[in-house]
C-alpha positions as CSV (number, residue, x, y, z in Angstrom):
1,X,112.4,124.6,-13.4
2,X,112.8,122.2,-15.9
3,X,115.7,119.7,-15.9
4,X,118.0,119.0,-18.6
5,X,118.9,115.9,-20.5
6,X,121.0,114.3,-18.3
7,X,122.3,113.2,-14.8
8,X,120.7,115.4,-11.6
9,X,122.1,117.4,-9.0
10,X,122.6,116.5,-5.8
11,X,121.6,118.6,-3.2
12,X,122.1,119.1,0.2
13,X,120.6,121.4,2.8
14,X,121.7,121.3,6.2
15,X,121.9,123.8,9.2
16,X,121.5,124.2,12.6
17,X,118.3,123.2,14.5
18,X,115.3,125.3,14.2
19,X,116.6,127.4,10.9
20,X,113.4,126.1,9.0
21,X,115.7,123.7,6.7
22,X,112.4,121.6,6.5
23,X,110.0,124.3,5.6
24,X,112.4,125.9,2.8
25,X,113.1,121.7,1.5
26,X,109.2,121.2,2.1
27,X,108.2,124.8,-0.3
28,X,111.3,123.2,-2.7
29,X,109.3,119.9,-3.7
30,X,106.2,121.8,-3.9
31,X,107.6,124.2,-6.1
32,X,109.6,121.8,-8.6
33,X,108.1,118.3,-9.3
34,X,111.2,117.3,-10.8
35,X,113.2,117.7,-7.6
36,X,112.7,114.6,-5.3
37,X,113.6,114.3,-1.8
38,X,115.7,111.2,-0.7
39,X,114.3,108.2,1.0
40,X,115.7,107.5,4.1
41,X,115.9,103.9,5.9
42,X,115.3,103.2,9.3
43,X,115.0,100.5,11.7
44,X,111.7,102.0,13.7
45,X,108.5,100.8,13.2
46,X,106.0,101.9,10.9
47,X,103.9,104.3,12.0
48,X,99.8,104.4,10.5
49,X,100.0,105.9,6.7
50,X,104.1,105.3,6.1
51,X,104.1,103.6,3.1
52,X,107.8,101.2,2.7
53,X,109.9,103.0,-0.5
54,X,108.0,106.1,0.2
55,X,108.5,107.3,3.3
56,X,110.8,105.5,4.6
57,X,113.3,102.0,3.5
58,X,112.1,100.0,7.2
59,X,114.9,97.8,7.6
60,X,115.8,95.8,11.0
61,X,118.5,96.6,12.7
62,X,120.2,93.7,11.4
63,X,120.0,94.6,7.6
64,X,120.8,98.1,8.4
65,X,124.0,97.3,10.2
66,X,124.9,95.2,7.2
67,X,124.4,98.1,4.8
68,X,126.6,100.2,6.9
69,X,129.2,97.3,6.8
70,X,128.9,96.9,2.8
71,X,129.1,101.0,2.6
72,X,125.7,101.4,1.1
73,X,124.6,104.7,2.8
74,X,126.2,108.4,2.0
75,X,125.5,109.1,6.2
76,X,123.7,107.6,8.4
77,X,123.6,108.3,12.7
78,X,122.1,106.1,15.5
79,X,119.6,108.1,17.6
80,X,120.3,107.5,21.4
81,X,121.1,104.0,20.6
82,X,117.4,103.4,19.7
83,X,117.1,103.5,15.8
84,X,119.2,104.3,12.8
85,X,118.2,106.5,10.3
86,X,120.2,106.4,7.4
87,X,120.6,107.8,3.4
88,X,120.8,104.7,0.7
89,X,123.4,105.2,-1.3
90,X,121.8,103.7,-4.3
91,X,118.3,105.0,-4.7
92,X,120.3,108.6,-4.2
93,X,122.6,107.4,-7.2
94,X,118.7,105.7,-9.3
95,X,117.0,109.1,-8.9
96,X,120.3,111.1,-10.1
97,X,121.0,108.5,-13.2
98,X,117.0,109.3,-14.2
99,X,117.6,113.0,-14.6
100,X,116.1,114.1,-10.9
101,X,117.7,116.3,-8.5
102,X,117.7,115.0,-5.5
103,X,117.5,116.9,-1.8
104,X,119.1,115.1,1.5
105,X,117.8,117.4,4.6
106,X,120.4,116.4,6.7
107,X,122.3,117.7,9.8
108,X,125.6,119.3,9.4
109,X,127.9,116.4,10.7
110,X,125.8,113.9,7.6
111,X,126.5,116.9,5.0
112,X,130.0,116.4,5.5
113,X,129.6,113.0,5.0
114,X,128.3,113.2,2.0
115,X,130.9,115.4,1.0
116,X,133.4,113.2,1.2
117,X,131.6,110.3,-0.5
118,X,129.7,112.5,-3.1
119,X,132.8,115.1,-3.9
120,X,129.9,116.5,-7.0
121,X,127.0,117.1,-4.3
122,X,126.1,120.8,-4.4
123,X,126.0,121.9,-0.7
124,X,123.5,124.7,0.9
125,X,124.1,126.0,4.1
126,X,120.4,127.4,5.8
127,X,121.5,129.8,7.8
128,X,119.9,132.0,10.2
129,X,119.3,135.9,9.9
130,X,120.7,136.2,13.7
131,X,121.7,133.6,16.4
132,X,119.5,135.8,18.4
133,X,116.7,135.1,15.5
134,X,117.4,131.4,16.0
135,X,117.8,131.0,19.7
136,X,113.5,132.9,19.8
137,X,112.7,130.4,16.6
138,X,113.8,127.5,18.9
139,X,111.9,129.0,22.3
140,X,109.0,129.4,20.2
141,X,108.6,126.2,19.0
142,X,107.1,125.3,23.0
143,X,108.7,121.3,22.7
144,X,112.1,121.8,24.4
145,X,113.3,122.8,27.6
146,X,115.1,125.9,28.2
147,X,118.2,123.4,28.8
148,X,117.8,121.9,25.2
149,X,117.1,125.4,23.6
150,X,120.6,126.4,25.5
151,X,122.4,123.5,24.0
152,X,120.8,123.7,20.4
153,X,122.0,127.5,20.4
154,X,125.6,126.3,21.2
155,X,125.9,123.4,18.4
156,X,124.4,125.7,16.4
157,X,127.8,128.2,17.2
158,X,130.0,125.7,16.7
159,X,128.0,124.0,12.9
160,X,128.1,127.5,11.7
161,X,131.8,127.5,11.7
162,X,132.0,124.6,9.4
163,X,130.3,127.3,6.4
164,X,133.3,127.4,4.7
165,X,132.7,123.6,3.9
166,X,129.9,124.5,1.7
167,X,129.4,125.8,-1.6
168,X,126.7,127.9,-0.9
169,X,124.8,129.6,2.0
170,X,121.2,131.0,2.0
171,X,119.6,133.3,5.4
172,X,116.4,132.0,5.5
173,X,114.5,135.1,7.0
174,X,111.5,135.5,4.8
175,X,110.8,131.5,3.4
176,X,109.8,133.0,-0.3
177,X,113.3,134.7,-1.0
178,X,115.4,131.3,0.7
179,X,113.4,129.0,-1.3
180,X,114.0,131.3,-4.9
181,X,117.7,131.2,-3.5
182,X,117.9,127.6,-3.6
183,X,116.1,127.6,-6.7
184,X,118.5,129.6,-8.4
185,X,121.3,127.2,-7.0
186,X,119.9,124.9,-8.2
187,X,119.2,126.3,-11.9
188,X,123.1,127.7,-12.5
189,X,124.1,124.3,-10.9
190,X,122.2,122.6,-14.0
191,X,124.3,124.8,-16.6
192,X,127.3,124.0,-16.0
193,X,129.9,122.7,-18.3
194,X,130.4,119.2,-16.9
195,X,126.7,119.0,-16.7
196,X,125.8,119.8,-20.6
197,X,126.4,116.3,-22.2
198,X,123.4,117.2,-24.8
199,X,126.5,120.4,-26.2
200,X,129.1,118.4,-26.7
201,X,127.8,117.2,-30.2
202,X,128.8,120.8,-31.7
Protein backbone atom coordinates (compact mmCIF):
# COMPACT_ATOMS: atom_id res chain seq x y z
CA UNK A 1 0.00 0.00 0.00
CA UNK A 2 1.09 3.20 -0.77
CA UNK A 3 0.08 6.26 1.33
CA UNK A 4 -1.29 9.37 0.15
CA UNK A 5 -0.21 13.01 0.34
CA UNK A 6 -1.06 13.83 3.59
CA UNK A 7 -1.66 13.12 7.41
CA UNK A 8 -1.62 9.13 8.45
CA UNK A 9 -4.01 6.90 10.09
CA UNK A 10 -3.92 5.97 13.34
CA UNK A 11 -4.39 2.60 14.14
CA UNK A 12 -5.16 0.53 16.82
CA UNK A 13 -5.29 -3.15 17.36
CA UNK A 14 -6.21 -4.50 20.60
CA UNK A 15 -7.86 -7.86 21.89
CA UNK A 16 -7.83 -10.23 24.40
CA UNK A 17 -4.72 -12.14 25.42
CA UNK A 18 -3.40 -14.76 23.22
CA UNK A 19 -5.62 -13.71 19.94
CA UNK A 20 -2.18 -13.32 17.93
CA UNK A 21 -2.68 -9.27 17.97
CA UNK A 22 1.28 -9.31 17.81
CA UNK A 23 1.76 -11.76 14.98
CA UNK A 24 -1.14 -10.08 12.66
CA UNK A 25 0.76 -6.19 13.84
CA UNK A 26 4.18 -8.06 13.42
CA UNK A 27 3.06 -9.59 9.33
CA UNK A 28 1.47 -5.68 9.08
CA UNK A 29 5.04 -3.87 9.31
CA UNK A 30 6.47 -6.53 7.25
CA UNK A 31 4.02 -6.13 4.68
CA UNK A 32 3.77 -2.14 4.48
CA UNK A 33 7.03 -0.23 5.07
CA UNK A 34 5.09 2.84 5.26
CA UNK A 35 3.09 1.74 8.31
CA UNK A 36 5.18 2.25 11.51
CA UNK A 37 4.64 0.86 14.82
CA UNK A 38 4.63 3.29 17.92
CA UNK A 39 7.42 3.64 20.27
CA UNK A 40 6.62 3.07 23.59
CA UNK A 41 8.41 4.48 26.88
CA UNK A 42 9.23 2.75 29.81
CA UNK A 43 10.97 3.05 32.94
CA UNK A 44 12.79 -0.65 32.92
CA UNK A 45 16.15 -1.10 32.11
CA UNK A 46 17.62 -1.68 28.87
CA UNK A 47 17.92 -4.92 27.98
CA UNK A 48 21.29 -6.12 25.46
CA UNK A 49 20.38 -4.88 21.68
CA UNK A 50 17.36 -2.19 22.71
CA UNK A 51 18.37 0.71 21.05
CA UNK A 52 16.73 4.29 23.09
CA UNK A 53 14.05 5.92 20.20
CA UNK A 54 13.88 2.54 18.69
CA UNK A 55 12.68 0.18 20.86
CA UNK A 56 11.79 1.79 23.45
CA UNK A 57 11.69 5.89 25.01
CA UNK A 58 13.79 4.52 28.65
CA UNK A 59 12.73 7.13 30.91
CA UNK A 60 13.04 7.02 34.91
CA UNK A 61 10.31 6.72 36.72
CA UNK A 62 10.63 10.24 37.62
CA UNK A 63 10.33 11.66 34.02
CA UNK A 64 7.60 9.28 33.26
CA UNK A 65 5.47 10.36 36.06
CA UNK A 66 5.97 13.80 34.90
CA UNK A 67 4.79 13.01 31.38
CA UNK A 68 1.75 11.54 32.79
CA UNK A 69 1.21 14.80 34.91
CA UNK A 70 1.75 17.17 31.67
CA UNK A 71 -0.74 14.62 29.64
CA UNK A 72 1.95 13.63 27.16
CA UNK A 73 0.85 9.88 26.63
CA UNK A 74 -2.49 8.58 24.71
CA UNK A 75 -2.40 5.39 27.58
CA UNK A 76 -0.10 4.33 29.55
CA UNK A 77 -0.52 1.36 32.78
CA UNK A 78 1.88 0.55 35.68
CA UNK A 79 2.77 -3.15 35.61
CA UNK A 80 2.38 -4.64 39.26
CA UNK A 81 3.74 -1.47 40.46
CA UNK A 82 7.17 -2.24 38.90
CA UNK A 83 7.46 -0.29 35.58
CA UNK A 84 5.37 1.85 33.37
CA UNK A 85 5.01 1.40 29.93
CA UNK A 86 3.47 4.01 28.21
CA UNK A 87 2.41 5.58 24.37
CA UNK A 88 4.07 9.34 23.72
CA UNK A 89 1.68 11.35 22.69
CA UNK A 90 3.93 13.33 20.47
CA UNK A 91 6.14 10.98 18.40
CA UNK A 92 2.38 9.25 17.70
CA UNK A 93 1.21 12.85 16.46
CA UNK A 94 5.42 13.33 14.45
CA UNK A 95 4.92 10.02 12.54
CA UNK A 96 1.10 10.95 11.69
CA UNK A 97 2.04 14.84 10.56
CA UNK A 98 4.90 12.88 8.16
CA UNK A 99 2.29 10.95 6.16
CA UNK A 100 2.90 7.39 8.22
CA UNK A 101 0.23 5.30 9.59
CA UNK A 102 0.90 4.42 12.76
CA UNK A 103 -0.06 1.02 14.80
CA UNK A 104 -0.41 1.10 18.88
CA UNK A 105 -0.75 -2.87 19.89
CA UNK A 106 -2.41 -2.19 22.94
CA UNK A 107 -4.70 -3.85 25.41
CA UNK A 108 -8.36 -3.19 25.35
CA UNK A 109 -8.64 -0.84 28.54
CA UNK A 110 -5.40 1.55 26.49
CA UNK A 111 -7.61 1.37 23.16
CA UNK A 112 -10.22 3.14 24.88
CA UNK A 113 -7.96 5.45 26.00
CA UNK A 114 -7.00 6.43 23.08
CA UNK A 115 -10.26 6.80 21.95
CA UNK A 116 -11.11 9.28 23.94
CA UNK A 117 -8.01 11.35 23.43
CA UNK A 118 -7.59 10.55 19.63
CA UNK A 119 -11.59 10.68 18.62
CA UNK A 120 -9.94 10.15 14.56
CA UNK A 121 -7.96 6.84 15.61
CA UNK A 122 -9.30 3.92 13.47
CA UNK A 123 -9.93 1.03 15.97
CA UNK A 124 -9.46 -2.87 15.11
CA UNK A 125 -10.78 -5.34 17.36
CA UNK A 126 -8.60 -8.99 16.90
CA UNK A 127 -10.90 -11.20 17.69
CA UNK A 128 -10.96 -14.85 18.18
CA UNK A 129 -12.61 -17.55 15.80
CA UNK A 130 -14.03 -19.19 19.27
CA UNK A 131 -13.46 -18.53 23.02
CA UNK A 132 -12.91 -22.19 22.96
CA UNK A 133 -10.17 -21.42 20.07
CA UNK A 134 -8.65 -18.93 22.38
CA UNK A 135 -8.82 -20.62 25.74
CA UNK A 136 -6.36 -23.92 23.64
CA UNK A 137 -4.18 -20.81 21.91
CA UNK A 138 -3.57 -19.67 25.51
CA UNK A 139 -2.88 -23.55 27.01
CA UNK A 140 -0.74 -23.97 24.23
CA UNK A 141 1.48 -21.30 24.66
CA UNK A 142 3.14 -23.72 27.97
CA UNK A 143 4.05 -20.15 30.09
CA UNK A 144 1.00 -19.85 32.25
CA UNK A 145 -0.68 -21.76 34.81
CA UNK A 146 -3.94 -23.30 34.41
CA UNK A 147 -5.07 -20.49 36.98
CA UNK A 148 -3.74 -17.59 34.63
CA UNK A 149 -5.16 -19.34 31.44
CA UNK A 150 -8.68 -19.47 33.63
CA UNK A 151 -8.45 -15.81 34.39
CA UNK A 152 -7.11 -14.65 30.79
CA UNK A 153 -10.28 -16.60 29.36
CA UNK A 154 -12.65 -14.57 31.72
CA UNK A 155 -11.15 -10.84 30.89
CA UNK A 156 -11.20 -11.97 27.64
CA UNK A 157 -15.37 -12.48 28.12
CA UNK A 158 -15.80 -9.43 29.65
CA UNK A 159 -13.03 -7.11 26.69
CA UNK A 160 -15.12 -8.78 24.07
CA UNK A 161 -18.17 -6.93 25.20
CA UNK A 162 -16.59 -3.62 24.79
CA UNK A 163 -16.66 -4.53 20.51
CA UNK A 164 -19.19 -2.22 19.93
CA UNK A 165 -16.51 0.49 21.00
CA UNK A 166 -14.72 -0.21 17.87
CA UNK A 167 -14.93 0.54 14.37
CA UNK A 168 -13.91 -2.55 13.09
CA UNK A 169 -13.38 -6.25 14.07
CA UNK A 170 -11.25 -8.81 12.29
CA UNK A 171 -11.34 -13.09 13.52
CA UNK A 172 -7.91 -13.77 13.17
CA UNK A 173 -8.13 -17.61 12.35
CA UNK A 174 -5.83 -18.08 9.46
CA UNK A 175 -3.00 -14.91 10.03
CA UNK A 176 -2.89 -14.28 5.93
CA UNK A 177 -6.81 -13.39 5.62
CA UNK A 178 -6.63 -11.03 9.28
CA UNK A 179 -3.61 -9.37 8.11
CA UNK A 180 -5.33 -8.52 4.30
CA UNK A 181 -8.27 -7.48 6.60
CA UNK A 182 -6.45 -4.89 8.31
CA UNK A 183 -4.93 -4.02 5.26
CA UNK A 184 -8.05 -3.28 3.62
CA UNK A 185 -8.93 -1.13 6.78
CA UNK A 186 -6.47 0.43 6.51
CA UNK A 187 -6.57 1.26 2.48
CA UNK A 188 -10.59 2.59 2.61
CA UNK A 189 -9.49 4.38 5.89
CA UNK A 190 -6.94 6.38 3.52
CA UNK A 191 -9.79 7.38 1.01
CA UNK A 192 -11.87 9.05 2.74
CA UNK A 193 -13.19 12.45 2.32
CA UNK A 194 -11.68 14.22 5.31
CA UNK A 195 -8.52 12.42 4.40
CA UNK A 196 -8.17 13.77 0.55
CA UNK A 197 -6.60 17.28 1.07
CA UNK A 198 -4.57 16.79 -2.40
CA UNK A 199 -8.90 16.86 -4.11
CA UNK A 200 -9.89 19.70 -2.74
CA UNK A 201 -8.07 21.89 -5.44
CA UNK A 202 -10.90 20.87 -8.14
Amino acid sequence: MKANEGKGVLIVLSGPSGVGKGTVCKELLVRNPQVKLSVSATTRAPRPGEVEGVSYFFKTREEFERMIAAGEFLEYMDVFGMNYYGTPRAYVEQQLAAGNDIVLEIDVKGAMNVKRLCPEAVLVFIAPPSMETLKKRLVGRGTETAEAVERRTQEAFAEMKLLPEYDYAVVNDVLEDAVCSVETIIKAERLRVCRRADLTNF
